[in-house]
N, C-alpha and C positions, 0 to 999 in steps of 0.2 A: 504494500500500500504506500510506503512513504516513498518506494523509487517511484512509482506512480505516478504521484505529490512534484518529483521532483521535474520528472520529465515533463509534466504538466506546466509548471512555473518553468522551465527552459523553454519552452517554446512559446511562454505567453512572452516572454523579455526580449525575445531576438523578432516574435512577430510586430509587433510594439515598436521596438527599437525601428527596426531596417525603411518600417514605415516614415518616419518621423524623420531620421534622417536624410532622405532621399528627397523629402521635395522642396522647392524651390522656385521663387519665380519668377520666369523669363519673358522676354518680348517676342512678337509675332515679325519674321521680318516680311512675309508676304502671307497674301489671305490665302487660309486653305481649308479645304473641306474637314468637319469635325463628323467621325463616324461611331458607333456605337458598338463596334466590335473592333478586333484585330482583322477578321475576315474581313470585313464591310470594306476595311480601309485598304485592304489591300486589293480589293476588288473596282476599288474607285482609282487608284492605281493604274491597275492595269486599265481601265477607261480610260484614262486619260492619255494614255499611246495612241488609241484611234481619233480616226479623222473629227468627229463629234465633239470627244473628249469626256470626261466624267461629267454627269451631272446630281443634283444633289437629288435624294430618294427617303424613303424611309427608314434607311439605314444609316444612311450620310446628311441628318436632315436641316443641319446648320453650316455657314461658311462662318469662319472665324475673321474679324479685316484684319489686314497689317496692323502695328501699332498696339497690339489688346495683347493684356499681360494674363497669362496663364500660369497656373502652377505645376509643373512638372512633375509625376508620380514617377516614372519608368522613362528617361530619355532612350533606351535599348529597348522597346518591348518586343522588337524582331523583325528584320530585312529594309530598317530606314523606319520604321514608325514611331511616335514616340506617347507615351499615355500620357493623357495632361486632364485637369480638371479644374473645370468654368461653369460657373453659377448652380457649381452645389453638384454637375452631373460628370462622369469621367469620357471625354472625349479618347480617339485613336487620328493622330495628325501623323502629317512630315515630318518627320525630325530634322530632314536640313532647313525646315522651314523656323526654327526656333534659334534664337538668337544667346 
């Protein structure tokens, strides 16, 4: 029971901690789509190779403008994206897009 106990408070401290430490916050240097997943974003991504280009959806349903400062949860969340959270919700952006 008390390794239990312990294992239990080790991972409340480092969950807690890694949290806390990590974010931060940055400026927007160009507007870009705020999506609601990892997939979402990465799928607006790839939209935006074709000729049309991304546009915004239910999965991507806000653009973010230049100039608006975000707090950065995860600047790695995987392949260029980066987690950031604005007005309380956690967007998936560009990571080269953050300054």
């Amino acid at each position: 029971m008390r390794r239990l106990l312990g294992m239990i408070a080790l991972v409340a401290q480092f969950g807690a901690g890694s949290a806390w430490s990590q974010d931060r916050m940055v400026t927007l240097v160009r507007s870009t789509l705020a999506c609601t997943s990892w997939a979402a974003w990465r799928e607006s991504v790839q939209a935006s190779l074709t000729p049309t280009g991304a546009r915004m959806s239910r999965h991507c349903p806000i653009r973010i403008a230049a100039g608006s400062r975000v707090i950065v949860v995860d600047d790695d969340a995987g392949h260029g994206a980066a987690e950031v959270r604005r007005g309380g919700q956690t967007w998936f952006v560009d990571g080269d897009k953050l300054k």
